[in-house]
C-alpha positions, -999 to 999 in steps of 0.1 A, spaced: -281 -421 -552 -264 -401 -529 -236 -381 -554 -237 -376 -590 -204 -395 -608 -201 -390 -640 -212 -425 -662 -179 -430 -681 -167 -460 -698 -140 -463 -669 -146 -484 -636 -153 -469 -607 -128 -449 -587 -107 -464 -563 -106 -449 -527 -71 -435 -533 -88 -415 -567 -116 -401 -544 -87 -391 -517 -74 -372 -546 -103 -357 -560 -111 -345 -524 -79 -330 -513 -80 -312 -554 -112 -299 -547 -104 -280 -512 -72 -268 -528 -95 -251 -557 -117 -242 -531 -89 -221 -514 -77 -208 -545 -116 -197 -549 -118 -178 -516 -80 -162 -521 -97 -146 -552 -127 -138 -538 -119 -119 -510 -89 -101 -526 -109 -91 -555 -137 -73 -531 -122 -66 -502 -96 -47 -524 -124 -25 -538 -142 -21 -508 -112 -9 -487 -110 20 -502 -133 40 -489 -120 33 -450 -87 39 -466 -98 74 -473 -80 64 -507 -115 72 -526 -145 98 -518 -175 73 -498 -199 85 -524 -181 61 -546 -195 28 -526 -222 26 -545 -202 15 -578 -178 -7 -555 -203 -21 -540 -217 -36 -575 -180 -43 -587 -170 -59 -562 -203 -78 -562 -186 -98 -587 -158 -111 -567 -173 -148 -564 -169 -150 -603 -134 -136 -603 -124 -158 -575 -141 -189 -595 -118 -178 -630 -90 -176 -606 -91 -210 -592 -102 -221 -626 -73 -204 -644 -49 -219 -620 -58 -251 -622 -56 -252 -664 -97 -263 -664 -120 -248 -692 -141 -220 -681 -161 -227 -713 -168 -259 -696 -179 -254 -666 -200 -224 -678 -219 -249 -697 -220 -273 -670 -235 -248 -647 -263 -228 -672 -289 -253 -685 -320 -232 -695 -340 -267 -703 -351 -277 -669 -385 -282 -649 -411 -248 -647 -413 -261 -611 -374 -245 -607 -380 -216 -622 -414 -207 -601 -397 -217 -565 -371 -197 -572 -396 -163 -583 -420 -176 -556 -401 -182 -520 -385 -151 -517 -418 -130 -513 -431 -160 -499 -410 -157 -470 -409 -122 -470 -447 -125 -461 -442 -152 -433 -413 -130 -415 -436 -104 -415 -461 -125 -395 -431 -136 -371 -423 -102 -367 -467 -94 -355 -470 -126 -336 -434 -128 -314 -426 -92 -313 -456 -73 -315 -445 -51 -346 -473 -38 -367 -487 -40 -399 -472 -10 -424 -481 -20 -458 -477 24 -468 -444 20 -460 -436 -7 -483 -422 2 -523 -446 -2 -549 -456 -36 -565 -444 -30 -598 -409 -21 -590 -402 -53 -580 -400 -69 -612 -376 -47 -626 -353 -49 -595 -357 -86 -596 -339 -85 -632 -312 -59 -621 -305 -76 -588 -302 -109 -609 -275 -97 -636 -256 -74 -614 -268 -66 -581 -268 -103 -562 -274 -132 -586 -242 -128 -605 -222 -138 -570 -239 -171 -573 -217 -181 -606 -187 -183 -576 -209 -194 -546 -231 -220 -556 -217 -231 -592 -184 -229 -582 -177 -231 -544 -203 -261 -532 -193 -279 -554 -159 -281 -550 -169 -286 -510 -198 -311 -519 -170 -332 -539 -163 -342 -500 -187 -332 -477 -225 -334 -474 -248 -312 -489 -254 -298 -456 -221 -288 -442 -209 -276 -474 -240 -253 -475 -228 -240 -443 -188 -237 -454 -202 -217 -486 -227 -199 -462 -196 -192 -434 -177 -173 -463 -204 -155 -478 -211 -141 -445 -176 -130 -442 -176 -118 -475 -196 -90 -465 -181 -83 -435 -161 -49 -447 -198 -34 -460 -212 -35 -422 -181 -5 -416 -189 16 -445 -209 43 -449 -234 40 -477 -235 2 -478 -262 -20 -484 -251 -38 -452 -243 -6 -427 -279 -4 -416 -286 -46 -409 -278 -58 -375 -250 -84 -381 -261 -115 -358 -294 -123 -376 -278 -112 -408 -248 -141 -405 -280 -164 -396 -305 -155 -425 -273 -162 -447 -260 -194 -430 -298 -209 -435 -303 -190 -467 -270 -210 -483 -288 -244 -471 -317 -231 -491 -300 -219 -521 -279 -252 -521 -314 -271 -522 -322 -251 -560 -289 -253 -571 -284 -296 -567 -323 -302 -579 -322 -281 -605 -289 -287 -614 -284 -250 -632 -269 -219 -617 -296 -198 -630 -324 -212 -603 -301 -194 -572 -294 -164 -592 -330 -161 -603 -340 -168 -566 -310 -144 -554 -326 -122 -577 -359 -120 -556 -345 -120 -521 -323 -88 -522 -349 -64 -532 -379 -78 -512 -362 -63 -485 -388 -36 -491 -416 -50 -486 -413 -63 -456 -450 -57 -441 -442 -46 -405 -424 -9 -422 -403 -23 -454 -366 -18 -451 -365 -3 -419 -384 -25 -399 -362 -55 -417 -331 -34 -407 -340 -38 -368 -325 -65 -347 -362 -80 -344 -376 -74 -378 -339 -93 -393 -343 -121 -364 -382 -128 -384 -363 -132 -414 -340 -155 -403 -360 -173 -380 -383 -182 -409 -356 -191 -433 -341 -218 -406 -378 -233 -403 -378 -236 -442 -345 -257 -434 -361 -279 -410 -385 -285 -440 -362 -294 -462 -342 -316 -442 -369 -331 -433 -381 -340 -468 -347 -347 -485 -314 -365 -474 -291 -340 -457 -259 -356 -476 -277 -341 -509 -306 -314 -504 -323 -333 -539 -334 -366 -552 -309 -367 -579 -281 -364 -553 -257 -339 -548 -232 -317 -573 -193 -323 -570 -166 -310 -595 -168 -339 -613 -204 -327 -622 -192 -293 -635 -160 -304 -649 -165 -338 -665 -134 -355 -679 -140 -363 -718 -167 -383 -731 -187 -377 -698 -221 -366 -708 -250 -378 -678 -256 -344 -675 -272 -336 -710 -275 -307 -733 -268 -274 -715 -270 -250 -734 
């Protein structure tokens, strides 16, 4: 199967309803970026404004963190579709251990193997002093997954692939979710304070082009929101335990390039093992999936 349709007791869609469909899901799509980006980059100008003191970038920063959610409301709201809904489309709790332990697994996994990268190609060395200690990551994977990362994926990946998968392929809608999340950030690279002002922008835009691909793989075979915000979760604060020197050595131009180097090869892995038109063997996640019409229920109890 190659795109999840809701089982209803009507025949299959024509080609003109899946035209429709299509064209509705790139115009909520738009309505979802409008939102988005006016939402963040409205909090986040600010400070180049001179219209509030830097020092208050750290709790824009977090705010506007949530502009992926307000952008999804938005296009939600304007389009007269339950929120209720698709919240319960989107957070299923009941679903395979397996989920839940690659999403808590890969990001220090990979963490690990762009540290190797970073020894073997460009001769960094190992600095395991320089790295935080083991237990705080744990508690920053729980804060980073409520409020300092995970929360965006409610807009990007429950939200926004969707409404792209609805009719393109798993892969390029990865990469149209990927393109804007990348330019989502783009004010935080000219701010003083950011999280992004230190991280050299070319490998960044490519850790989070591949990353998308990654995080669109958890999100259609697990079919909850909560495995990319769990995995979210992990990959924002393992930042600092990068082994070549923790966050400074992953804030060079090399020790970023690891990263994304090794999150591309765990794309060629995956598109090497699933069918790039879904990322999963259940196929891929459209609107109809999210928002069922009435009396659709393939998806199950949520929650």
């Amino acid at each position: 199967m190659t795109e999840k349709t809701p089982t209803s007791t009507n025949a299959e869609p024509t080609a003109e309803e899946r035209t429709s469909a299509e064209d509705d899901a790139l115009q909520v799509f738009a309505l979802f970026v409008t939102g988005t980006l006016t939402f963040s980059w409205g909090l986040w100008i600010l400070p180049l404004l001179g219209i509030v003191p830097s020092s208050s970038m750290g709790v824009l920063a977090r705010v506007g963190g949530f502009g992926p959610f307000v952008g999804a409301l938005v296009a939600l709201t304007a389009e007269g579709r339950s929120i209720r809904m698709w919240l319960r489309s989107n957070i299923r709790i009941q679903i395979p251990a397996r989920w839940y332990a690659s999403a808590l697994v890969l990001p220090p996994l990979l963490v690990v193997a762009a540290g190797v990268v970073h020894v073997a190609l460009f001769g960094a060395r190992l600095e395991l002093d320089a790295i935080n200690p083991l237990w705080v990551y744990p508690v920053a994977v729980v804060v980073v997954f409520l409020i300092g990362g995970g929360q965006e994926e409610l807009g990007w990946r429950a939200f926004a692939l969707p409404a792209l998968q609805t009719r393109y392929s798993a892969v390029t809608a990865s990469l149209g979710v990927g393109a804007v999340w990348a330019l989502w950030h783009l004010p935080l690279f000219f701010i003083p304070g950011s999280p992004q002002q230190q991280l050299p922008v070319g490998p960044y835009v490519a850790a989070v082009l591949a990353a998308s691909v990654v995080l669109t793989w958890l999100y259609n075979s697990s079919e909850s929101v909560l495995i990319p915000m769990l995995f979210h979760g992990g990959l924002n604060p393992i930042a600092a335990y990068f082994p070549t020197g923790g966050t400074e050595a992953i804030g060079t131009v090399t020790g970023y390039g690891s990263y994304a180097l090794v999150l591309f090869g765990t794309v060629v892995v995956l598109l090497a093992v699933y069918d790039p038109r879904d990322l999963a063997n259940g196929g891929r996640i459209t609107m109809g999936d999210i928002l069922p019409s009435e009396g659709d229920t393939d998806r199950g109890p949520q929650i």
